[in-house]
C-alpha positions in Angstrom: 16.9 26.3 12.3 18.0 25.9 8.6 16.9 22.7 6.1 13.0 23.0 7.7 10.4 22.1 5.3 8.0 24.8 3.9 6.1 24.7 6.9 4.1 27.8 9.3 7.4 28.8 11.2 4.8 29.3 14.2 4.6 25.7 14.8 6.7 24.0 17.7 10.2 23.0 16.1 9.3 19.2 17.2 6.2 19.5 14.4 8.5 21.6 11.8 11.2 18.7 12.4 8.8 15.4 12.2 7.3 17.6 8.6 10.5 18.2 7.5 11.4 14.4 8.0 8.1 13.0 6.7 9.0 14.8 3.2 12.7 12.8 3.1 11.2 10.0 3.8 8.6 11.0 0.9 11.3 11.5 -1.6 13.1 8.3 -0.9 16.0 9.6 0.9 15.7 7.1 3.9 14.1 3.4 3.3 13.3 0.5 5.6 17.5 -1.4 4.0 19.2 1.2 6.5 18.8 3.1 9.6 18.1 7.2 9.5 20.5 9.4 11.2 21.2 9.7 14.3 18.8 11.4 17.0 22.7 13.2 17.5 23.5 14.1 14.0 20.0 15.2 13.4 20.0 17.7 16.5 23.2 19.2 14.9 22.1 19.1 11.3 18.4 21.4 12.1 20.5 23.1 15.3 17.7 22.2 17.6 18.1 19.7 21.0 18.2 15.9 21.3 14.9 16.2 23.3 12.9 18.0 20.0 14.2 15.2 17.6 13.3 12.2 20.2 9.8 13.9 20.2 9.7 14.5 16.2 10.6 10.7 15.6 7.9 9.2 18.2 5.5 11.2 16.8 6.7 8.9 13.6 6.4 6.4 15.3 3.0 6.4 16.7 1.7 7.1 12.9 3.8 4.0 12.0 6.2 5.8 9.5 9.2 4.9 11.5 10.1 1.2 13.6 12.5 1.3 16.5 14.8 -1.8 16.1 16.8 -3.1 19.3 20.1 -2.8 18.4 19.8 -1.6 15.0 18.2 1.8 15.2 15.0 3.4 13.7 13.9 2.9 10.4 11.2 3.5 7.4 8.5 0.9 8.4 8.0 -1.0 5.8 4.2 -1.3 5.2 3.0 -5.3 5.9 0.1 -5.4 3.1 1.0 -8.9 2.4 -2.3 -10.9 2.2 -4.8 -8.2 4.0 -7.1 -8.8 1.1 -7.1 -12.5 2.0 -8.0 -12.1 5.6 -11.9 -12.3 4.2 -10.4 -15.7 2.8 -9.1 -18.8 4.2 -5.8 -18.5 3.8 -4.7 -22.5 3.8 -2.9 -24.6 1.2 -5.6 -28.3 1.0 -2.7 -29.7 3.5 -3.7 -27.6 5.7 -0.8 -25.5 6.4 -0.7 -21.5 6.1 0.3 -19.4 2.9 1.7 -16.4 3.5 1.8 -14.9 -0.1 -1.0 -16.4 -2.5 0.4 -16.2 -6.2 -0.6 -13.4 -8.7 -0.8 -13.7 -12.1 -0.9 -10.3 -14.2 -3.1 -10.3 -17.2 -3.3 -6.8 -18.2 -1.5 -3.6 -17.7 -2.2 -0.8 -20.2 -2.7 2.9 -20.0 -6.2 3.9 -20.2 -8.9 6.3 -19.2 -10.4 5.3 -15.6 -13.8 4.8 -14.5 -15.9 7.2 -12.7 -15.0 5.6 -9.3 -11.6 5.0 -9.7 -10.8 8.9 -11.3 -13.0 10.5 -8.5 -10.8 8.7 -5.8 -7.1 9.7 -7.7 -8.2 12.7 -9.1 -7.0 11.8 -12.4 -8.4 10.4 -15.6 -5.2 9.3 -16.1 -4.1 6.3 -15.3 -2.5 2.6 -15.8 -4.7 -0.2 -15.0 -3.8 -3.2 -14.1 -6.0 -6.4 -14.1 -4.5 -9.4 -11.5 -6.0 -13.1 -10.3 -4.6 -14.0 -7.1 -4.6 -17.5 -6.4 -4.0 -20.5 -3.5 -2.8 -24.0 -4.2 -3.8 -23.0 -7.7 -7.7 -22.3 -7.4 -8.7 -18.3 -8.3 -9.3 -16.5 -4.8 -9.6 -13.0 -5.9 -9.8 -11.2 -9.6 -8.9 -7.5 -9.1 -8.9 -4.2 -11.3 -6.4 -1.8 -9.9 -5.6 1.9 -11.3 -2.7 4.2 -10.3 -2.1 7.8 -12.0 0.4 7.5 -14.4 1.3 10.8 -13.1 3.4 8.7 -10.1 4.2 5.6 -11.9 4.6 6.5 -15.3 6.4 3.2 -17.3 4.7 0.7 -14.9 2.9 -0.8 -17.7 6.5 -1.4 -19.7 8.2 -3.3 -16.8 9.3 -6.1 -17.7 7.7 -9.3 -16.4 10.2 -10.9 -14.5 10.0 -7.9 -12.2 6.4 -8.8 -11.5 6.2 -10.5 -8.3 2.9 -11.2 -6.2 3.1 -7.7 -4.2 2.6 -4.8 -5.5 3.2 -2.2 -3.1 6.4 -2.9 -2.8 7.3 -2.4 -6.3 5.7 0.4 -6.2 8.6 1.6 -3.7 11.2 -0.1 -5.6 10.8 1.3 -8.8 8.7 4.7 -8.4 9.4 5.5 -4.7 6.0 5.4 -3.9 5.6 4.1 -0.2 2.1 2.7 0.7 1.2 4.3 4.2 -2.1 2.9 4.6 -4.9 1.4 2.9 -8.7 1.7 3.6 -11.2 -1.5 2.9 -14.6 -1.0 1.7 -16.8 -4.9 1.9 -20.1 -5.1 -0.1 -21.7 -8.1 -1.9 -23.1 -8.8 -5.6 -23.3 -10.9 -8.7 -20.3 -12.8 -10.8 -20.6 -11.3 -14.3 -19.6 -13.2 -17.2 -15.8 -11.9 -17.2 -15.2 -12.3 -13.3 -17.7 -15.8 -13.1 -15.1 -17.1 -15.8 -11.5 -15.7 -14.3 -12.8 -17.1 -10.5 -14.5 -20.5 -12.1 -17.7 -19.8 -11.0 -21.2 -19.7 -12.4 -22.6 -16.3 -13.9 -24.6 -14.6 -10.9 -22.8 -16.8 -8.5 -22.5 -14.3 -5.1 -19.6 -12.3 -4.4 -17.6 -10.5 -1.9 -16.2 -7.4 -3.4 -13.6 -5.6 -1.8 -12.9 -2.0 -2.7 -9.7 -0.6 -1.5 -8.0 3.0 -1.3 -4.0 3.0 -0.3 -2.4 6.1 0.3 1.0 7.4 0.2 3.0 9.0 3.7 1.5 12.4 2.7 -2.2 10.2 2.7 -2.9 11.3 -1.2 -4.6 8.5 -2.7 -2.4 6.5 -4.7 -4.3 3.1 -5.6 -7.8 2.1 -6.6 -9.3 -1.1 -6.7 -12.2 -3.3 -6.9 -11.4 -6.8 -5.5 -13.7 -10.1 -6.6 -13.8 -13.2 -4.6 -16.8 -16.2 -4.1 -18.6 -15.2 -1.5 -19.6 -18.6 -0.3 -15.8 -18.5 0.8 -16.2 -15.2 2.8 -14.7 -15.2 6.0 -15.7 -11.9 8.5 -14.1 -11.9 12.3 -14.1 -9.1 14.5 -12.9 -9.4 18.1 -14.1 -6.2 20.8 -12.1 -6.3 23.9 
């Protein structure tokens, strides 16, 4: 069974094979634009049955790496991070109606040494930060500080503008073939200082909802760090338990 990944040749071939295709999908071979092979052409290409491939790929599956499309075959999920951050927030225009994708506005992006937080999280010192205000109908909703290693997105601080838009992660993809897998939410509550009271247009000392989040690549290294600001008087929590 040629073309494995490195992987403990003691392992069913169904776990070698789902390995093997987790680390093309890590280096950008297959994206969400176009189907992967074949359940077919990959049986013949790692000489192993139909019935070992269909198991590899819903083990995909059920990690959300890969979608099954009706009538279009399976493909790289693309990961839906669009406005998670603003599910603490109401997400409304003042008519009313919903907005999907609030607008960003970049205001920094240097390379620079990060905080303890941030460093412990990447395991790197080294990184590009990135300072954004996210906003609705033109009113500052979040402020955020975001690091990534420079040792994956080396240049991201020299792209130029107009290849900005409001999401991130898939730029990320786009330009560094990072994929986002998942991302984990930390929620805690403190004071506006000067600098966020100002960027948000609230008072020094005003409460806030700060968001702390962790997103992690397919092979779940961290990837992303940041600290998310928002008024807390516009805090939003709802869980439902079935």
């Amino acid at each position: 069974m040629e073309g494995f990944a490195a992987t403990d040749i003691r392992l069913p071939a169904y776990i070698r094979l789902r390995d093997t295709l987790t680390a093309r999908i890590a280096k950008g071979e297959w994206t969400p634009d176009q189907p992967i092979p074949s359940e077919a052409r990959l049986a013949k290409e790692f000489d192993v049955s139909i019935g070992t491939v269909r198991k590899a790929v819903d083990g995909l599956v059920e990690e959300g790496l890969l979608e099954r499309r009706q009538g279009s075959g399976t493909r790289v999920r693309a990961p839906s991070f669009n406005a998670t951050l603003f599910r603490f927030f109401p997400i409304r225009e003042r008519d009313g109606s919903a907005l999907a994708i609030p607008s960003s506005q970049i205001i920094l992006r240097s390379i620079t040494e990060a905080p303890d937080e941030a460093a412990n999280v990447l395991a790197t010192r080294d990184v590009i930060k990135i300072v954004r205000l996210r906003s609705l109908s033109d009113q500052p909703v979040l402020f955020e500080e975001i690091y990534i290693p420079t040792s994956r997105f080396a240049g991201f601080e020299a792209l130029p503008e107009a290849s900005l838009g409001p999401l991130l992660y898939p730029l990320y993809f786009e330009h560094f073939g990072v994929m986002v897998k998942r991302a984990a939410d930390e929620v805690s509550f403190g004071r506006a200082s000067d600098r966020v009271a100002q960027q948000l247009r609230i008072q020094p000392d005003d409460p806030l909802a700060v968001i702390k989040r962790t997103a992690f690549d397919i092979e779940n290294t961290p990837i992303e760090w940041r600290i998310a600001s928002g008024n807390a008087t516009e805090f939003r929590y709802r869980s439902e338990i079935n």
